[in-house]
N, C-alpha and C positions, 0 to 999 in steps of 0.2 A: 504494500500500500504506500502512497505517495504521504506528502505531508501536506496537502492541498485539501481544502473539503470545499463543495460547494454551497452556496448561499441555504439549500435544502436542504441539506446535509446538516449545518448549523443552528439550521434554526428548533432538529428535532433532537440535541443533546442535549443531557439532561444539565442542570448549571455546577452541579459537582465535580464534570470534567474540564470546566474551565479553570486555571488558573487565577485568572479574576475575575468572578462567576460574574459580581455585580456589573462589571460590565461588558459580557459575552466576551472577553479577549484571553488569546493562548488556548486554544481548545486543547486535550489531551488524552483524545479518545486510547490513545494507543502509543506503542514503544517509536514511532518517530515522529509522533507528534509531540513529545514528550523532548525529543532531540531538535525539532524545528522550536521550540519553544524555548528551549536553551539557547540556541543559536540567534534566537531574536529578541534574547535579554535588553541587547544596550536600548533597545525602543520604547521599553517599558518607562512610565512616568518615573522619577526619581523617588518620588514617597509612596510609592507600589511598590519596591522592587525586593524591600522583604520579604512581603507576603506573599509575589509570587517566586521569588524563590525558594522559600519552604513550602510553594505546591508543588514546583517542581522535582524537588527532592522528596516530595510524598509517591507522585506518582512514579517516578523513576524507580523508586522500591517496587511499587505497584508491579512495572512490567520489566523490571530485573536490566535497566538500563543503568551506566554507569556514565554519571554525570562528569566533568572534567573541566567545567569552566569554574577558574579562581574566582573570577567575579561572583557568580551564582551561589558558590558554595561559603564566600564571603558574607554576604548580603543574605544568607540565611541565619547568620546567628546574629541578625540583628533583632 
């Protein structure tokens, strides 16, 4: 599977796979959406980027991916 969903594809996940559910962004259905979500950290709002870094390290346990950006793994133990 790619790391692309379409517009109907998004609109019928549930918000717990969001990273920041509250506002539909980072989706995380799966193990490389979980990797595009990493990869598109630096985009993240600046006072987000706690929280979705420890979604991201939630779900990466989830589907057994190993996360590698200093940044993310920084900006979780905030």
């Amino acid at each position: 599977m790619n790391d692309r969903l379409t517009h109907d594809e998004r609109k019928v996940l549930p918000d717990y796979v969001y990273g920041l559910p509250e506002r539909h962004e980072y989706p995380m259905p799966d193990a490389a959406h979980v990797r595009a979500a990493e990869a598109y950290f630096r985009y993240c709002p600046e006072e987000l980027k706690p929280k979705l870094a420890r979604a991201i390290l939630e779900k990466a346990r989830e589907y057994g991916v190993d996360v590698e950006s200093p940044t993310v793994l920084s900006y979780a133990e905030h």
